[in-house]
N, C-alpha and C positions, 0 to 999 in steps of 0.2 A: 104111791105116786099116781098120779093123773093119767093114764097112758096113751087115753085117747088125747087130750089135748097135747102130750110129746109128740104122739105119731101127726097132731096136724100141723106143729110147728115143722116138722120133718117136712112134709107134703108142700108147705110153705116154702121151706129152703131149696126142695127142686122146683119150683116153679119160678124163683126168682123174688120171690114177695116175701121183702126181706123185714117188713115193718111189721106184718102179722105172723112169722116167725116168733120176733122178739116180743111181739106182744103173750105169745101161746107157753114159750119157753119159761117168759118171767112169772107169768102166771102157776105156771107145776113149780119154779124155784122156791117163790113164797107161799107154797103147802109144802115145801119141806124141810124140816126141822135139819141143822147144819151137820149133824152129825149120822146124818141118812147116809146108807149105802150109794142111792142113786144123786145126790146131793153136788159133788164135784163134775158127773158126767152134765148133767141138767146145768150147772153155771158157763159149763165149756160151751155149751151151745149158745148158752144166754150172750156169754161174751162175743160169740163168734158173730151173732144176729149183729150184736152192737155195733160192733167192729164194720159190717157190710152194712151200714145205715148211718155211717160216716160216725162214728162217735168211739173216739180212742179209746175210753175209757173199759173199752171190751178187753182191750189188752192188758189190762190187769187183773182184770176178771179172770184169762184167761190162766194165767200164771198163775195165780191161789190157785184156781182150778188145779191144776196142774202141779201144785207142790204139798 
């Protein structure tokens, strides 16, 4: 996993900058293979960026993520 790009997507989410967030998130998502350990936590994020960047579709992101 990417970690430095997770920890800038984090750094993004406290500062409110929420479009380079989900740019940094989606970026580590798709280096990793579905069946990755870190694979569900990294989509939870992905969905949550979407979600605060007006696009619903984070919320089912969210829920795979999550089941």
């Amino acid at each position: 996993m990417n970690t430095e790009m997770f920890e800038n997507g984090l750094k993004a989410l406290e500062v409110n900058d929420y479009h380079a967030a989900l740019r940094d998130f989606t970026i580590v998502l798709r280096e990793l293979h579905q069946h990755d350990e870190h694979y569900n936590n990294v989509a939870s994020y992905v969905g949550l960026a979407q979600v605060l960047t007006s696009n619903r579709n984070g919320l089912l992101l969210c829920r795979d993520a999550a089941s």
